[in-house]
BALOBA-1460 file (C-alpha; in Angstrom, 3 decimals):
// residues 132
<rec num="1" residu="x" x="-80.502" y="23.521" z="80.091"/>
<rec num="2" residu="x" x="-83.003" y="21.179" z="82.663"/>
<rec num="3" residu="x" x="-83.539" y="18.257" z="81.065"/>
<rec num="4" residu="x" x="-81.277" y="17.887" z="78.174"/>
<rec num="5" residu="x" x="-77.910" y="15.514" z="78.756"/>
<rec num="6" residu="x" x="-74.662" y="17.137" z="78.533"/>
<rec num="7" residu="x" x="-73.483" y="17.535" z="75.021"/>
<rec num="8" residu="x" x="-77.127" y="16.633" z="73.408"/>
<rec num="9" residu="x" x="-78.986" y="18.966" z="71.640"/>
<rec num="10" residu="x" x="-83.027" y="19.610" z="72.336"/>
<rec num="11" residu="x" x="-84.767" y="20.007" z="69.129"/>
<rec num="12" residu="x" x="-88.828" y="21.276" z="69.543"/>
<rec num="13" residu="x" x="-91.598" y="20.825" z="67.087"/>
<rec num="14" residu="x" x="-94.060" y="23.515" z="67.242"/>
<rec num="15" residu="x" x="-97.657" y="23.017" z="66.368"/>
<rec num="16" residu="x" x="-100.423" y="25.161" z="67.091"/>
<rec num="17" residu="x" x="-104.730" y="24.275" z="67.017"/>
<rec num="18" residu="x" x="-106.661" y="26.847" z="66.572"/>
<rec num="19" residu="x" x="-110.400" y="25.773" z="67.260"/>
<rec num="20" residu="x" x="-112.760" y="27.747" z="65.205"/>
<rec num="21" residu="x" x="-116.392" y="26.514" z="65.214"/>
<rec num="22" residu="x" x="-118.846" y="27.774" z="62.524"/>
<rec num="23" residu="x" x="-121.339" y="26.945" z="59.971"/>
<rec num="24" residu="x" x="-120.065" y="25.225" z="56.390"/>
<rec num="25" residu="x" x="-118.628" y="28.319" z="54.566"/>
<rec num="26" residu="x" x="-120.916" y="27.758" z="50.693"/>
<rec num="27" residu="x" x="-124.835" y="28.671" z="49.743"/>
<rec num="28" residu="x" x="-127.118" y="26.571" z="51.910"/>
<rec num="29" residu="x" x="-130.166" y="27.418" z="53.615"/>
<rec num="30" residu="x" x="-132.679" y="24.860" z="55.920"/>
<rec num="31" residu="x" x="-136.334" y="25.304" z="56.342"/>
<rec num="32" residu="x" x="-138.723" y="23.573" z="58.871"/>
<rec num="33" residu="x" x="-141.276" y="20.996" z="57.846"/>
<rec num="34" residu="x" x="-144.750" y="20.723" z="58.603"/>
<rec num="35" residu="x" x="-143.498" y="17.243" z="61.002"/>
<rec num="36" residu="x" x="-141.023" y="19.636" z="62.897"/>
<rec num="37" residu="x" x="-137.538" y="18.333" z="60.823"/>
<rec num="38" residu="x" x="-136.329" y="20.268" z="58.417"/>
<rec num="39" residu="x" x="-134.903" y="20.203" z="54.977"/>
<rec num="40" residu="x" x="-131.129" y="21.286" z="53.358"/>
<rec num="41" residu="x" x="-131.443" y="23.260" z="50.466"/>
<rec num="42" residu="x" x="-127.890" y="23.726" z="48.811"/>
<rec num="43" residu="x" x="-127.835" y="26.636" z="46.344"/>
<rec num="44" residu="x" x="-127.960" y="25.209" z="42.642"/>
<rec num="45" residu="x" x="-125.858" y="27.783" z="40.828"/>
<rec num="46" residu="x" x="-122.461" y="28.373" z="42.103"/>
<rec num="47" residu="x" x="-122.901" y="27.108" z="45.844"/>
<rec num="48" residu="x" x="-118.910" y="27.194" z="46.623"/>
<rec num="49" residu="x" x="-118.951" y="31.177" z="45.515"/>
<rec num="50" residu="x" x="-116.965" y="32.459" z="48.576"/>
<rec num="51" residu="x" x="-115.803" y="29.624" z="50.458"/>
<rec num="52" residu="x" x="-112.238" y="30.086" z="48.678"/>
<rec num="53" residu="x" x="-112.430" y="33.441" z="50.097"/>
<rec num="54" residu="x" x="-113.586" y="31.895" z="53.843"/>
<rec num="55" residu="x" x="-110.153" y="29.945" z="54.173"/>
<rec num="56" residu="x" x="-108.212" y="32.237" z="52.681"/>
<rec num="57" residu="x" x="-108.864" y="34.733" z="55.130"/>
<rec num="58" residu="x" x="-108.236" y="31.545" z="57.905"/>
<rec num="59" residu="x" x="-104.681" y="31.198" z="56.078"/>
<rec num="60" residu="x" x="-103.858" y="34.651" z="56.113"/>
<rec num="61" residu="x" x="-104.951" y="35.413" z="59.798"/>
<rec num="62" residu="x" x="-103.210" y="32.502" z="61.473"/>
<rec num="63" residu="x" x="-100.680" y="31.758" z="58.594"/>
<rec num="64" residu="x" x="-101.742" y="28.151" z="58.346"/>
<rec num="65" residu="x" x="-100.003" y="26.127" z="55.164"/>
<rec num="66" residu="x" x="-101.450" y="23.019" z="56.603"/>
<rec num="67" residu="x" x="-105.349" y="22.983" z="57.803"/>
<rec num="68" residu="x" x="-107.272" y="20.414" z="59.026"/>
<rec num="69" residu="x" x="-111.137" y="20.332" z="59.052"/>
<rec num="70" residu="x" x="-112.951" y="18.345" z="60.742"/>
<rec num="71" residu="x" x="-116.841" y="18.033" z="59.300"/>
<rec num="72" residu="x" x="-118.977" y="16.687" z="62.392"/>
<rec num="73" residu="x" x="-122.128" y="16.380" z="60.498"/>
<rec num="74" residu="x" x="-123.823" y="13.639" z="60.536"/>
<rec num="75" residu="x" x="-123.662" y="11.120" z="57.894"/>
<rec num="76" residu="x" x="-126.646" y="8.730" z="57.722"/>
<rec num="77" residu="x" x="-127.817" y="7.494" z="54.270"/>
<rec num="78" residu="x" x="-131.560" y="8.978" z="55.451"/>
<rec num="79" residu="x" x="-130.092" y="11.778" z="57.417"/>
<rec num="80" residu="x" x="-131.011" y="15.339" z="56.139"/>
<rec num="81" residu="x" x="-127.305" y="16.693" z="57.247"/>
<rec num="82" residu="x" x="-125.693" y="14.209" z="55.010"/>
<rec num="83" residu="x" x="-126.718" y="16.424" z="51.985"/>
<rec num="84" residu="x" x="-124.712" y="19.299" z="53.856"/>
<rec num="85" residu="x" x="-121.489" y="17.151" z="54.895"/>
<rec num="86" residu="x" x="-120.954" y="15.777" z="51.225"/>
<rec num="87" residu="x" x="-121.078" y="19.590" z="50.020"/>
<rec num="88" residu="x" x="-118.966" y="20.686" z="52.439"/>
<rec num="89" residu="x" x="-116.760" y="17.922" z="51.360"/>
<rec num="90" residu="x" x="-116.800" y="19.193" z="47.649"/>
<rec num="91" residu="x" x="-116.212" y="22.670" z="48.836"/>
<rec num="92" residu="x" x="-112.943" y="21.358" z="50.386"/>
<rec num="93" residu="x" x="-111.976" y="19.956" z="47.219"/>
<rec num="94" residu="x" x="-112.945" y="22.809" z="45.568"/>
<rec num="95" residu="x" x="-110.595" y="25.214" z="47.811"/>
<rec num="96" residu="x" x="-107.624" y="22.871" z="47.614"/>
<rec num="97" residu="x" x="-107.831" y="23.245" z="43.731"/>
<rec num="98" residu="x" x="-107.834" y="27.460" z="43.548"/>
<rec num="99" residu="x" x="-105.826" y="27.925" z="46.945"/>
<rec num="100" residu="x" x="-101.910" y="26.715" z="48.073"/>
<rec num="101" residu="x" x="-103.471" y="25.429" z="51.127"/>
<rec num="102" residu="x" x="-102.707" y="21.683" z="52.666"/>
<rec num="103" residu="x" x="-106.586" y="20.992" z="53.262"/>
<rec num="104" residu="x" x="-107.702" y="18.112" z="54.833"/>
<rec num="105" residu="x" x="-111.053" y="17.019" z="55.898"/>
<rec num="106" residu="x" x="-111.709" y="14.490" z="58.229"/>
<rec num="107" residu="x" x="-115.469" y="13.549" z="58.794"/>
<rec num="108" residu="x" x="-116.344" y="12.154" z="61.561"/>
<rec num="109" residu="x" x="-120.301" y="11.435" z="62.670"/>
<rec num="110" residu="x" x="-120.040" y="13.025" z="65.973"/>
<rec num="111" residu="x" x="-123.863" y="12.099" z="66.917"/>
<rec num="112" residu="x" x="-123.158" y="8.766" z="65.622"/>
<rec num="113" residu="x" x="-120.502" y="8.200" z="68.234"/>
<rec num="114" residu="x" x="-122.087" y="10.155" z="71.290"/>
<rec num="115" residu="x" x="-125.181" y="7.792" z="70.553"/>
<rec num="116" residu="x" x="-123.625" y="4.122" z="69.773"/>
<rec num="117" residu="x" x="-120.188" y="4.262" z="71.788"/>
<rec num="118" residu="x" x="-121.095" y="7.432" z="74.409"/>
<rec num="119" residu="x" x="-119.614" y="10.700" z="75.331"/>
<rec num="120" residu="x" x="-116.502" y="9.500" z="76.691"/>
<rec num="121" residu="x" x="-115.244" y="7.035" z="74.231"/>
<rec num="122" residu="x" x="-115.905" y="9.823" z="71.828"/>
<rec num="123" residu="x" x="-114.221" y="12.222" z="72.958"/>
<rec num="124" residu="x" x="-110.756" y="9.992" z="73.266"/>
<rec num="125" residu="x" x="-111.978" y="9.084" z="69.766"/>
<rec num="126" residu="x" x="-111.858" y="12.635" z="68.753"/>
<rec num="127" residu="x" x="-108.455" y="13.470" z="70.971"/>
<rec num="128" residu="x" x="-106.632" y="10.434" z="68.933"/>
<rec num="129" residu="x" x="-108.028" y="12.105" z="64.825"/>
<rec num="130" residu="x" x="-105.721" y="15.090" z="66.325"/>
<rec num="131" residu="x" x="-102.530" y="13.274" z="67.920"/>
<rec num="132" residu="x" x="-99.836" y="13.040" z="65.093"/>
């Protein structure tokens, strides 16, 4: 076999990424402001109803055992998206407690970065969360 010494044997770890971008899978609506921002409004009663059901159907399509999710929200103390990353972060937990799914969550302030280190250094920032 090319590359492989005589007598040695060649042993291959398989990993695949599947990049799937989408909204945060729970009960959550926004609506503009009179200013032009606008406000998160998580659902009060039962605001995680279906997100079990959102990575299950992930698991079953790709056959994941292991997922990783990465929550690019921002995080800000005064930031209105910070409402929407924490819940997202409790509907993680949530899933990992019904499901037999390896669910990770790494957040990671995406505008944060583009705005205080730039695109670049982001990016490679980004690259090295996935590198094992």
């Amino acid at each position: 076999s090319i590359g492989v010494e005589a007598g040695k044997s060649c042993v291959h770890e398989w990993k695949s990424f599947v990049w799937r971008r989408g909204t945060v899978p729970l009960w959550w609506t926004t609506q503009l402001t009179p200013v032009g921002s606008t406000d998160v409004f998580i659902r009060d009663q039962q605001p995680f109803e279906g997100t079990d059901i959102y990575f299950n159907r992930l698991a079953e399509r790709y056959g994941w055992s292991q997922v990783y999710v990465f929550n690019l929200l921002r995080l800000g103390q005064k930031d209105k998206e910070e409402k929407l990353a924490l819940a997202y972060n409790s509907a993680t937990d949530h899933v990992k407690k019904i499901l037999n799914i390896d669910l990770k969550i790494i957040s990671y302030d995406w505008h944060h970065f583009m705005q205080s280190i730039g695109e670049e250094a982001t990016l490679e920032d980004f690259w090295k969360l996935l590198s094992p």
